[in-house]
SEFI-656195 format. One line per 2 residues: number of its first residue (from 1); for each residue x, y, z of C-alpha. Coordinates in pm, 1 decimal, padded with zeros to 6 digits. Example, Ala and Ser with C-alpha at 12.3 -4.5 7.8 and 13.67 -1.06 7.14 Angstrom:
BEGIN
1> 01230.0:-00450.0:00780.0; 01367.0:-00106.0:00714.0 $
END
This chain:
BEGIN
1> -00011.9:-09313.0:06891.7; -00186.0:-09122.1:06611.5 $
3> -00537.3:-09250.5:06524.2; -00586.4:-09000.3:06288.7 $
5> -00414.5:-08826.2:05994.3; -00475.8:-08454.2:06120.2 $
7> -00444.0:-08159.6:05801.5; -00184.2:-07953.8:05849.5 $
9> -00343.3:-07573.3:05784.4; -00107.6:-07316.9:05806.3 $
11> -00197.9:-06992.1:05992.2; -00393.4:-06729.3:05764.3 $
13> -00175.0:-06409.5:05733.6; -00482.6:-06185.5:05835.4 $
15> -00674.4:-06243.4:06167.3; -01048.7:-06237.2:06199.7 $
17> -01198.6:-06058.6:06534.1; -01511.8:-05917.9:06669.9 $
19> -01443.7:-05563.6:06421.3; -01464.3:-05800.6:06122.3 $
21> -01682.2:-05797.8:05863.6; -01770.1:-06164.8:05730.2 $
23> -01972.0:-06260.2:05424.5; -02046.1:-06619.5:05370.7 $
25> -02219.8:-06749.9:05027.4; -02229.8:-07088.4:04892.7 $
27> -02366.1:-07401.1:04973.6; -02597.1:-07482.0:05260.1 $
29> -02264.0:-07543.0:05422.4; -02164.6:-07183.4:05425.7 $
31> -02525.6:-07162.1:05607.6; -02447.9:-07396.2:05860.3 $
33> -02068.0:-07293.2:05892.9; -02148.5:-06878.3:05879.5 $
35> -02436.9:-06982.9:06209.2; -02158.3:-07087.1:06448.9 $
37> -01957.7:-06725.1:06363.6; -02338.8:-06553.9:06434.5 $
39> -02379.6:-06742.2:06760.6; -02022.0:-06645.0:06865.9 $
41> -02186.5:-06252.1:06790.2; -01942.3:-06198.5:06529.9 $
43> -02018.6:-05971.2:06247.5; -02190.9:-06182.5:05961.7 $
45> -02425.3:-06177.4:05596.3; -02486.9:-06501.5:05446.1 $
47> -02651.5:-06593.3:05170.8; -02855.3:-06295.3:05112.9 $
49> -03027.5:-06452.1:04865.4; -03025.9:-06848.4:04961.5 $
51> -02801.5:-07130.4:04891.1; -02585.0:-07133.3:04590.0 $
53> -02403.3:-07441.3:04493.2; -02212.0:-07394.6:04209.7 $
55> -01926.7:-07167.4:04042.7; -02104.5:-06992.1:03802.7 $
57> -02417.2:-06865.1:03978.2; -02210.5:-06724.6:04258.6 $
59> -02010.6:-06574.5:03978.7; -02335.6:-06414.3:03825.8 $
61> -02439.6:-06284.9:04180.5; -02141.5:-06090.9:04217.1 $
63> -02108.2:-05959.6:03883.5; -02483.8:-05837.2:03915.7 $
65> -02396.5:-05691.3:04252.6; -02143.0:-05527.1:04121.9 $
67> -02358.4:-05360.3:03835.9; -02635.6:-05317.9:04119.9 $
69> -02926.3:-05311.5:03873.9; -03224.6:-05485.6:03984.5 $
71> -03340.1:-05542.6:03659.8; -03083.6:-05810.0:03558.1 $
73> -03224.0:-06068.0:03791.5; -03471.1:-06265.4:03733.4 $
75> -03595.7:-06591.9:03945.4; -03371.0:-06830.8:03864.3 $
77> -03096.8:-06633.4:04042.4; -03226.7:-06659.7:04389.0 $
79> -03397.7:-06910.7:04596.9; -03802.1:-06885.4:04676.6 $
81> -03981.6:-06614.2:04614.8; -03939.2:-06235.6:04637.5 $
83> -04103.0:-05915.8:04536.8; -03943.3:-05665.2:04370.3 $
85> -03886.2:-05416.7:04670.8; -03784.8:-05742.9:04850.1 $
87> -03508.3:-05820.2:04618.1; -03376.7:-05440.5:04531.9 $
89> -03315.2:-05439.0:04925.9; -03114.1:-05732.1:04931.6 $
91> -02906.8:-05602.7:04646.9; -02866.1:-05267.6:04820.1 $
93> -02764.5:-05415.6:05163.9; -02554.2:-05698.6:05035.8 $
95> -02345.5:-05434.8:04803.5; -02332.3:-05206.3:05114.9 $
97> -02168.0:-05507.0:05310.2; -01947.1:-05682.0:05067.5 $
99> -01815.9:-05315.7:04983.7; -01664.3:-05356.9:05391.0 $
101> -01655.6:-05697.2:05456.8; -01294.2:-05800.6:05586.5 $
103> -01351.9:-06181.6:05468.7; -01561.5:-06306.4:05198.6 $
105> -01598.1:-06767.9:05261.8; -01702.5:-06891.2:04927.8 $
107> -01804.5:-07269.0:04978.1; -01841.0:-07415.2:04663.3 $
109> -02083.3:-07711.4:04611.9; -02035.8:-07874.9:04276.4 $
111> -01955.8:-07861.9:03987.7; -02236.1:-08004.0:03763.6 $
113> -02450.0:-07756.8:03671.8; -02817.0:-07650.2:03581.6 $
115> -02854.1:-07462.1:03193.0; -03191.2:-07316.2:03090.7 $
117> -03226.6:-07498.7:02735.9; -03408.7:-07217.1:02647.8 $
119> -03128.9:-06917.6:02674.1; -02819.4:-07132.5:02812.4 $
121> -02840.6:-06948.6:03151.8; -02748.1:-07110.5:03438.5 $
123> -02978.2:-07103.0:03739.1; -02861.8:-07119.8:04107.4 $
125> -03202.0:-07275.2:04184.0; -03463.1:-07487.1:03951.5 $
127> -03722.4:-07457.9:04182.6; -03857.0:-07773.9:04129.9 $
129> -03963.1:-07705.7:03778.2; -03984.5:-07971.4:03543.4 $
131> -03662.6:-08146.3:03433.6; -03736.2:-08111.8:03054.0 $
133> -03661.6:-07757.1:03090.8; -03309.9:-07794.2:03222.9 $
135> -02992.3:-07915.5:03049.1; -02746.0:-08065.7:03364.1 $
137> -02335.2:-08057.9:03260.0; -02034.6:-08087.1:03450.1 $
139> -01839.6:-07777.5:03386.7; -01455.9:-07819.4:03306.0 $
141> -01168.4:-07762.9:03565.1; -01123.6:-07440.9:03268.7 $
143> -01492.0:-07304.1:03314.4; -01496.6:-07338.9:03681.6 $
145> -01120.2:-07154.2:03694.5; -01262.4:-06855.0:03490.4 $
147> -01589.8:-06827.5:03724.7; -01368.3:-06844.0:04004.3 $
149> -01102.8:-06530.9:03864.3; -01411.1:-06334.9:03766.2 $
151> -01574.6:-06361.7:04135.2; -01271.9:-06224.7:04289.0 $
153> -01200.3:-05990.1:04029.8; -01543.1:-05878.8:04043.5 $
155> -01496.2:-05814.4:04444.8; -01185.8:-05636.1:04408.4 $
157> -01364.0:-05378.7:04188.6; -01641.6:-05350.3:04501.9 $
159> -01410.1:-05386.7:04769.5; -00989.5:-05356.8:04710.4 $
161> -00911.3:-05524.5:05027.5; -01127.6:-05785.6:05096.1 $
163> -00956.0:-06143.0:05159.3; -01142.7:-06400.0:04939.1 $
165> -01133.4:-06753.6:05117.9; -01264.8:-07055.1:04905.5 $
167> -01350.7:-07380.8:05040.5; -01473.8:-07687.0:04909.5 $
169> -01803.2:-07840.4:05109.7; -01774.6:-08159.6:05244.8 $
171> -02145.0:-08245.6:05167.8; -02128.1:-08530.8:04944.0 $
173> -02385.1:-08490.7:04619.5; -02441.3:-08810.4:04631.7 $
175> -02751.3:-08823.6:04343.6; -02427.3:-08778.6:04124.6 $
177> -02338.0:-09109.3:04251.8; -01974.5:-09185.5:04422.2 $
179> -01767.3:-09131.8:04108.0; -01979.0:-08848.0:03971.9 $
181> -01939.8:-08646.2:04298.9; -01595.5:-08725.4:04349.1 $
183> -01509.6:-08595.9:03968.6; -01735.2:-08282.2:04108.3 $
185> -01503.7:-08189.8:04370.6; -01205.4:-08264.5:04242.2 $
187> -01299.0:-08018.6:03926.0; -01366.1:-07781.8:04192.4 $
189> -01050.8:-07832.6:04405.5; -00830.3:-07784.8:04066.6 $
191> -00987.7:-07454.8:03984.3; -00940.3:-07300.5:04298.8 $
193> -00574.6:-07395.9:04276.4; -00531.8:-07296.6:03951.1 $
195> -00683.3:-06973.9:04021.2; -00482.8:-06872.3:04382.4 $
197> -00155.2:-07003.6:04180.3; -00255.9:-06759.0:03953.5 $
199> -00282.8:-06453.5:04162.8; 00018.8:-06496.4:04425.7 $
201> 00189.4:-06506.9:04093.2; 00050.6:-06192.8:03995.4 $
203> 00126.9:-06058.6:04318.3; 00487.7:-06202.9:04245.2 $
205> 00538.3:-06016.2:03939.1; 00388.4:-05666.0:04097.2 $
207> 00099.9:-05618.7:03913.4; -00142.6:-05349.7:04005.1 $
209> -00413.5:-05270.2:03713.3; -00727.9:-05387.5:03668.6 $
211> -00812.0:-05671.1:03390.6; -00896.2:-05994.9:03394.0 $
213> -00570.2:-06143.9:03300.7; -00381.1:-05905.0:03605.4 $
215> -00640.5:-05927.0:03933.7; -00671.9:-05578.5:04134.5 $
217> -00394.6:-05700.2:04410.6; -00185.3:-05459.4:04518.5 $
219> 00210.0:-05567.2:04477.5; 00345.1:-05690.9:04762.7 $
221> 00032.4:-05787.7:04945.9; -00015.8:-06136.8:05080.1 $
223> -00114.4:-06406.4:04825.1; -00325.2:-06522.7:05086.7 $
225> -00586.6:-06208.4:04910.3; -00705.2:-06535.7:04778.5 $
227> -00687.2:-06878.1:04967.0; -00804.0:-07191.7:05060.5 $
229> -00969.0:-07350.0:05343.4; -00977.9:-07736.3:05319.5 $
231> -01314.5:-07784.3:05428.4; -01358.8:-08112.0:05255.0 $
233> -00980.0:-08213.1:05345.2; -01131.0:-08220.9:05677.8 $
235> -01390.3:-08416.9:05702.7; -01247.0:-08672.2:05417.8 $
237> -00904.6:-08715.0:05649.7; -00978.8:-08634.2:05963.9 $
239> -01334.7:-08716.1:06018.0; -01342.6:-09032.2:05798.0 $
241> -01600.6:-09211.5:06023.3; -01963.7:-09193.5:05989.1 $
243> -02003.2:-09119.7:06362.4; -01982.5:-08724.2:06206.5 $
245> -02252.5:-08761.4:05974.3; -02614.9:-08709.7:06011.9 $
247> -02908.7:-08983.0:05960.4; -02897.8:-08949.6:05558.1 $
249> -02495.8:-09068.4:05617.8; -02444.5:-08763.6:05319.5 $
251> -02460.1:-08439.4:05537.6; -02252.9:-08388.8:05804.7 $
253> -02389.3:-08376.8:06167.3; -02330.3:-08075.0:06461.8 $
255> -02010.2:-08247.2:06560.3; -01831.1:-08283.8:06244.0 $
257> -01912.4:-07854.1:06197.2; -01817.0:-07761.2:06515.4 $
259> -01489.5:-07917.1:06500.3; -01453.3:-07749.8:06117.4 $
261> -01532.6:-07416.0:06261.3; -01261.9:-07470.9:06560.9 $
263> -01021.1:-07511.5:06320.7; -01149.1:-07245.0:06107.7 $
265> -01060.3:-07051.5:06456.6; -00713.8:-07157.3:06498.5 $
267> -00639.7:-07068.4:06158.9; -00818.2:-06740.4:06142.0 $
269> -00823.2:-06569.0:06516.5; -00541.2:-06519.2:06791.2 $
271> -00552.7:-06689.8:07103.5; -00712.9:-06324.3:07299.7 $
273> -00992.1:-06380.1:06997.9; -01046.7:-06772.3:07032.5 $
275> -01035.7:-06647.0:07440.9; -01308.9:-06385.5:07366.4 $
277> -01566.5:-06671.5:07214.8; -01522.9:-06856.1:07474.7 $
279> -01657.7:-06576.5:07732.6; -01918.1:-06465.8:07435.1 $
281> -02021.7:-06870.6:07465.4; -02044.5:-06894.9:07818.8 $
283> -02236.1:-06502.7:07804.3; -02508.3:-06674.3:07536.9 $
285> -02559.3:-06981.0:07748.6; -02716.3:-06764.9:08000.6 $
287> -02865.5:-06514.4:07761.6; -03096.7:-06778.0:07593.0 $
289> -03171.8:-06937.8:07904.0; -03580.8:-06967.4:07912.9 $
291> -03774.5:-06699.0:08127.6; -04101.9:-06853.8:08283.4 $
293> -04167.2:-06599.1:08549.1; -04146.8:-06277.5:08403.2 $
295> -04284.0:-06085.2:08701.5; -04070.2:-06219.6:08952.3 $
297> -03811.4:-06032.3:09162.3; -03557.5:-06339.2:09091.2 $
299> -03613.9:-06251.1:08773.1; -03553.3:-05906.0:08760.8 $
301> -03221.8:-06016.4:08902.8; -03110.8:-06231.8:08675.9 $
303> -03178.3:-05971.2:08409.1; -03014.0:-05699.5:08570.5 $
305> -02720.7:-05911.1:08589.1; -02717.9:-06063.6:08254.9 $
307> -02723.6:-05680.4:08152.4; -02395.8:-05581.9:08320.2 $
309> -02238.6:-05889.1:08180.2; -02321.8:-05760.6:07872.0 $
311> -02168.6:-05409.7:07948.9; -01895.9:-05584.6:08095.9 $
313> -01826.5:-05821.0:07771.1; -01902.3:-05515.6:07558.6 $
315> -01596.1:-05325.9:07703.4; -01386.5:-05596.6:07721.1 $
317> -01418.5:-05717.3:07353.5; -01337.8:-05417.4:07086.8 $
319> -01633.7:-05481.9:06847.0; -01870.8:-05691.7:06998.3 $
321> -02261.4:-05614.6:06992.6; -02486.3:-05737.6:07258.2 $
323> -02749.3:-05432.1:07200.7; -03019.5:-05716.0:07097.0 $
325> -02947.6:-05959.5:07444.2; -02986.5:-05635.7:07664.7 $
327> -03278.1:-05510.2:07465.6; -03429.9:-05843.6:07536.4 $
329> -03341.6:-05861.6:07924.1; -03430.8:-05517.7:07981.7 $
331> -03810.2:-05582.4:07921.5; -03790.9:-05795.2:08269.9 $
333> -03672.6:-05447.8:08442.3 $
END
């Protein structure tokens, strides 16, 4: 018996492993989502420059990455407070990544969005300034769709192969109220289809150049350049119980993300990968494991031997880095 309606999710036609290169922006979902792929030791950069819920501001961080001038930004692209060295670093070291990352996840929030009355910019973070400056709108399916072609046309110019994944967060907005946030996401879900129709068919028809009616995918390469992962689908379907949500009953608890991130393995890794974490999990179990006696000869032990596991791991796993874990342990040497 079936007590559950389980998404079907087809198997991505690229696999993620411990040489890949993942950049996560979006939402504070991508946060929590991108931490159990750092935990696991994979290879990741989120949110360089904080949580971004909407469309367009993730559009305008790309596009300014692209152009890599620190002078385009200004505060309201960016969440709390940096200095000017601060900020030209993060630009530098986020173009430096997304120029090799393998995958880019782009969790997109909502779709109402935050205009500066006073130039019609809008901001990826208010910072709690007063509400009289702001004008608040729900974008069209049409506006979200062109935000959407421009991000990935935008990364194709920085990076030609990179595989764009969107998702949809299943973090209800509920200040919206019901019907407000479930207009939100489906405006959001109806862009992103729009726009990956758009591109396998441009992949379809062989096109090659770069403009921003014909996307920079070479012919013949998978349409899934630019796919979905259904996130939301998820947690509306399959977790439909409030036994996976946190106190506030809007957010969804550790449960409810680590079973989105298994399936996020299934549909990403091979079984030797999805075999790997596990020995990386059972590795970090002991590697965080809370040293009282630092002098002591058990110590020392345990150390030495969390070291060759390490070494062992290491050689096993093509790509993974546990420099940091025996950097730690070999301060009880």
């Amino acid at each position: 018996m079936d007590l559950l309606t389980k998404i079907n999710i087809s198997q991505a036609d690229f696999k993620i492993d411990y040489n890949s290169n993942l950049f996560f922006i979006g939402s504070c979902f991508a946060d929590n989502i991108s931490r159990k792929w750092t935990d696991r030791k994979f290879q990741v950069q989120a949110n360089p420059l904080g949580v971004m819920y909407n469309p367009l501001s993730i559009e305008s961080f790309f596009r300014k990455i692209l152009d890599c001038n620190k002078d385009s930004w200004d505060r309201w692209d960016y969440q709390g407070s940096l200095s000017d060295e601060e900020l030209k670093e993060i630009i530098h070291s986020s173009r430096e990544y997304i120029a090799k990352a393998d995958v880019i996840f782009i969790t997109l929030g909502t779709a109402f969005v935050y205009f500066l009355k006073e130039s019609g910019k809008a901001v990826a973070n208010c910072h709690k300034e007063p509400a009289e400056l702001f004008e608040r709108k729900l974008i069209s399916v049409d506006e979200a769709a062109k935000a959407l072609r421009n991000i990935v046309t935008t990364l194709r110019q920085i990076n030609s192969q990179v595989q764009v994944v969107f998702t949809v967060s299943p973090i209800r907005h509920l200040n919206d109220g019901a019907h407000g946030n479930n207009l939100s996401k489906a405006t959001l879900q109806l862009a992103v289809d729009k726009v990956i129709q758009e591109f396998a068919g441009n992949i379809a028809a062989g096109y090659n150049g770069v403009a921003s009616c014909k996307p920079n995918i070479a012919a013949g390469k998978s349409s899934a350049a630019v796919s979905y992962f259904p996130s939301y689908e998820i947690v509306m379907d399959e977790l439909r119980d409030y036994r996976f949500y946190a106190e506030d009953m809007t957010h969804v608890n550790a449960v409810a993300e680590d079973y989105i991130f298994e399936r996020m393995l299934e549909t990403y890794c091979s079984d030797s990968t999805i075999a790997h974490t596990r020995y990386v999990e059972k590795f970090m179990k002991g590697a965080t494991h809370r040293i009282e006696d630092t002098s002591s000869l058990r110590t020392k032990n345990f150390a030495q031997l969390q070291i060759e596991r390490a070494e062992n791991l290491e050689h096993v796993i093509s790509g993974l880095d546990l420099s940091e874990e025996k950097e730690y342990f070999g301060k009880f040497i």
